[in-house]
C-alpha angles and dihedrals in degrees: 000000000000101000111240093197098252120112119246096256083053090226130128105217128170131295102217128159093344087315149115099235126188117220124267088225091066080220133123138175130208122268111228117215103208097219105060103008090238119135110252086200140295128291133194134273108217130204142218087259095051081049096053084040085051090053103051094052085061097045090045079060108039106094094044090044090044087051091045096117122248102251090054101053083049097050088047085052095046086054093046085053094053093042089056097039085062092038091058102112091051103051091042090065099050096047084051084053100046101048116001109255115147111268092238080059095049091049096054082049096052092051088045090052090060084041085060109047078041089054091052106051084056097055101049087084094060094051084110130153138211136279117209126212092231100191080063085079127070095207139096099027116243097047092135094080091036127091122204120204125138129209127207118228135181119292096215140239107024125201113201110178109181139201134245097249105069102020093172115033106041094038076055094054092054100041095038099059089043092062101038089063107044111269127120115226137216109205128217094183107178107274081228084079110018091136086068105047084046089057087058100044083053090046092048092045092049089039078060104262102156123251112268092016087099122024134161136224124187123188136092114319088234095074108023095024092057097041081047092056104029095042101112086240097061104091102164128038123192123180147166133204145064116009089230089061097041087061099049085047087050096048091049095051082046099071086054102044092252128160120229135198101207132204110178139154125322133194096190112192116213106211121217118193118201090246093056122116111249094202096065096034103051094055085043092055093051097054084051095051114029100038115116086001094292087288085131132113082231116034109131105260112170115041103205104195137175118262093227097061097022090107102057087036095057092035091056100035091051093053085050080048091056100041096053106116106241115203151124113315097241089050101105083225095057107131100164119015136189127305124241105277141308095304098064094051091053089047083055098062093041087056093046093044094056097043088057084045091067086039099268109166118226115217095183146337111026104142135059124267098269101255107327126149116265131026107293131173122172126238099270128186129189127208127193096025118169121223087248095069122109094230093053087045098044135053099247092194090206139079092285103110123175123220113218119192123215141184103218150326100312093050098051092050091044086052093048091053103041102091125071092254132081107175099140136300140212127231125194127201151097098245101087094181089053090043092051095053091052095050087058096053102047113088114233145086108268120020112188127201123226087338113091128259101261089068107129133172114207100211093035118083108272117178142108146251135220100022092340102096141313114239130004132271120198104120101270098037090047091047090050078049089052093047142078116216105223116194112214123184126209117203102199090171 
C-alpha cells in the first residue's frame, strides 16, 4: 500500500519534546481537502498550555542544541535534505491534499524544501564575524596589545509559524536556518496542512534532530500564536502571512523586546511598457498571476499596462486566462486548482461585483463554477479597473487579477506605489535604461526585468518594504537575522 503521509488514526496531533502529543483541549477539528470538500483526517486544536509545554521542551534543549558543533548541525541537516529529496512524491501529494496546489507545483516545492535545509548546512560555514584592527582607535588607551574580532551565536528559543500556500517550503525557511544556527523551534505550521509540517518533524527527528530542538504546536493563533510570542523563552519570531496579523505579531514581541522576521502582503504590480513583446509578456503574466491560483505573496496582482498596447494585451491575456485547464489538484493536467476553502470563493466575488460596480469589464471568468465539489474560482481577469477598486487596493490572494491602464512613465510609478504594500514588482521592456530607472523608483524589495514578479531565490534575500514585511529570509540573511553579534576583546599585553 503506497503511504499517503497521513497516520493510521488519520489525526495530527503535537511534536513536543521528540513526541506525538495529544492537546490538552481533547478537541479536533476536520482537515479539507480543497479539491473535493471531504475531510483528509482531524487535526488538533492546541492551547495556550500545549504552546508553554512546547516552549519549555525548546528552552530544556537550547544551550545543548546552541554547543552542538558546527559540522554536526550541518551533517543532521544534510541527512534531513536527502530524506526529503526521496520522499518528494510523497510530499508533493500531500501538499496537493491539504491545501490544493497542482500536483506539478507540489512537486517543484517539495524539491525546493530539501534545496533549502541543503542550503543551510552550507552556509553555516560561512556564519563568520569580524576581526578589528584595535591600534586604528585612540580610546581606550592601551589598544596596541588588544584584538578585536566578534562572533555571532543563537539567539535562543524561534518561533516560525507558517501559511497554507506554501506548507513545506516557507515553514522550511523558517525551521532550516533556525537550526543551522543554533537555535531550537517551536513550530506553528497552518492546521489546513498539518499532515505536512508533522512528516517533516518525523523526517528531521529520524535525520537526528534531538528531541525537543523542533516541536510543533497546532491551534488558533490566538491562543497558541500569542503564548508563542509573548512566553518569556521565546527570543525570535518569524512569520509569514497577512499584514493585519504581523502587526499584531510585531506589536506583541514589541512589548518584550523581541525581534521578528516578517512576511507579510504583497500587491505586486507587473509593468508593461508599450515596446514590450507581447508574445513573451502575455504567457509571463500568466505564470505570475494564475499560479497556484493566485494564493501567492507574489503573484502578480495589478497589471499596469500601457494604454497604447492595453487592448491586444487584454484581449490576448484574457483568451490565455480562458484557456487555463481548471481541476482537481492531484489530476497531472491541473493548471489552476482550488482555492483554500469557502471563504476565499466568496472573497472572490466580493472582489468581481465591486469591480463591476466601478465598471470594471470582465473578460472572462468572474463567477463560481454552479454547485461542484471543492473550492473553485476561474481564472478571471478584469479590464478597465479604476485605482479605487478594492482589487486593485487589497491583496485578493486568488485568480482574480485587475488590468490598470497608464500614459507614461510617471503614471505607471505613481500606480505601482500607490498601495500599502511593496513586496516586489515586475517591468517589461526592451528598453533596459528605461527599465533600470523604473526598478529604482518602485518601492519594494525585489524588482525583476522582463521575469515576473513571483521569481524567488531561496538562498538570495527575499522580503519586502513599506507593509510588506519586516527583515529579510534567503539562508545567510535569515541566519544573521537568527543570531546576536557578540564583541570579545583579548588583552595579550
Amino acid at each position: 500500500m503506497i503511504d499517503d503521509g497521513i497516520p493510521a488514526d488519520r489525526r495530527a496531533d503535537l511534536w513536543v519534546g521528540g513526541a506525538r502529543r495529544a492537546p490538552s483541549t481533547g478537541t479536533y477539528r476536520p482537515v479539507i481537502d480543497p479539491s473535493t470538500g471531504l475531510s483528509l483526517g482531524d487535526v488538533a486544536v492546541g492551547s495556550a498550555d500545549d504552546a508553554r509545554a512546547a516552549v519549555e521542551a525548546a528552552e530544556a534543549v537550547r544551550e545543548s542544541w546552541g554547543g552542538t558543533p558546527g559540522h554536526r548541525r550541518a551533517a543532521i541537516l544534510y541527512t534531513l535534505a536527502t530524506r526529503l529529496r526521496d520522499d518528494r512524491e510523497t510530499m508533493a501529494r500531500l501538499i496537493s491534499r491539504e491545501v490544493g496546489k497542482p500536483l506539478a507545483d507540489a512537486r517543484v516545492e517539495a524539491t525546493r524544501a530539501a534545496w533549502v535545509f541543503e542550503f543551510a548546512a552550507d552556509t553555516i560555514r560561512h556564519l563568520t564575524g569580524e576581526t578589528f584592527p584595535a591600534d586604528a582607535y585612540t580610546h581606550p588607551p592601551g589598544n596596541e596589545t588588544r584584538l578585536l574580532f566578534t562572533v555571532r551565536e543563537p539567539v535562543g528559543v524561534v518561533v516560525a509559524i507558517g501559511p497554507f500556500n506554501f506548507p513545506l517550503n516557507l515553514l522550511s525557511h523558517k525551521i532550516a536556518p533556525a537550526l543551522a544556527a543554533g537555535n531550537p523551534v517551536v513550530a506553528k505550521p497552518t492546521s489546513a496542512a498539518p499532515f505536512t509540517a508533522l512528516r517533516l518533524a518525523s523526517h528531521a527527528a529520524a535525520a537526528g534532530v534531538p528531541a525537543g530542538v523542533l516541536n510543533v504546536v497546532l491551534g488558533p493563533g490566538g491562543a497558541v500564536g500569542d503564548a508563542l510570542v509573548e512566553h518569556p523563552a521565546t527570543r525570535f519570531i518569524t512569520f509569514t502571512g497577512s499584514t493585519e496579523v504581523g502587526k499584531g505579531i510585531a506589536e506583541k514581541a514589541g512589548r518584550h523586546a523581541k525581534r521578528v522576521l516578517l512576511e507579510l502582503g504583497g500587491s505586486d504590480p507587473f509593468v508593461v511598457l508599450e515596446d514590450a513583446p507581447l508574445g513573451v509578456v502575455v504567457p509571463a503574466a500568466i505564470r505570475g498571476a494564475f499560479a497556484y491560483s493566485g494564493q501567492v505573496c507574489t503573484a502578480s496582482k495589478r497589471l499596469l499596462v500601457h494604454e497604447s498596447i492595453a487592448d491586444a494585451f487584454a484581449q490576448q491575456f484574457a483568451e490565455a486566462a480562458r484557456r487555463l485547464k481548471v481541476g482537481p489538484a492531484l489530476e497531472e493536467s491541473t493548471q489552476v486548482g482550488p482555492v483554500i476553502d469557502a471563504a476565499a470563493v466568496d472573497r472572490m466575488e466580493a472582489l468581481v461585483a465591486d469591480a463591476r460596480e466601478r465598471s470594471a469589464m470582465v473578460l472572462t471568468g468572474g463567477a463560481r463554477p454552479a454547485a461542484s465539489p471543492g473550492f473553485y474560482y476561474p481564472p478571471t481577469v478584469l479590464d478597465h479597473v479604476p485605482e479605487s477598486a478594492r482589487v486593485a487596493r487589497e491583496e485578493p490572494f486568488g485568480p482574480v487579477v485587475p488590468i490598470l491602464r497608464f500614459k507614461d512613465d510617471e503614471e505607471a510609478v505613481r500606480i505601482a506605489n500607490g498601495t500599502p504594500y511593496g513586496l516586489q514588482a515586475a517591468v517589461y521592456t526592451n528598453d533596459l535604461k528605461r527599465a533600470f530607472g523604473l526598478a529604482r523608483r518602485i518601492r519594494a524589495g525585489g524588482v525583476h526585468l522582463n521575469d515576473p514578479t513571483n521569481l524567488r531565490w531561496d538562498a538570495l534575500p527575499f522580503g519586502g518594504v513599506k507593509e510588506s514585511g519586516i527583515g529579510r529570509e534567503g539562508l545567510r540573511y535569515a541566519m544573521e537575522e537568527m543570531t546576536d553579534v557578540k564583541l570579545i576583546s583579548v588583552n595579550y599585553g
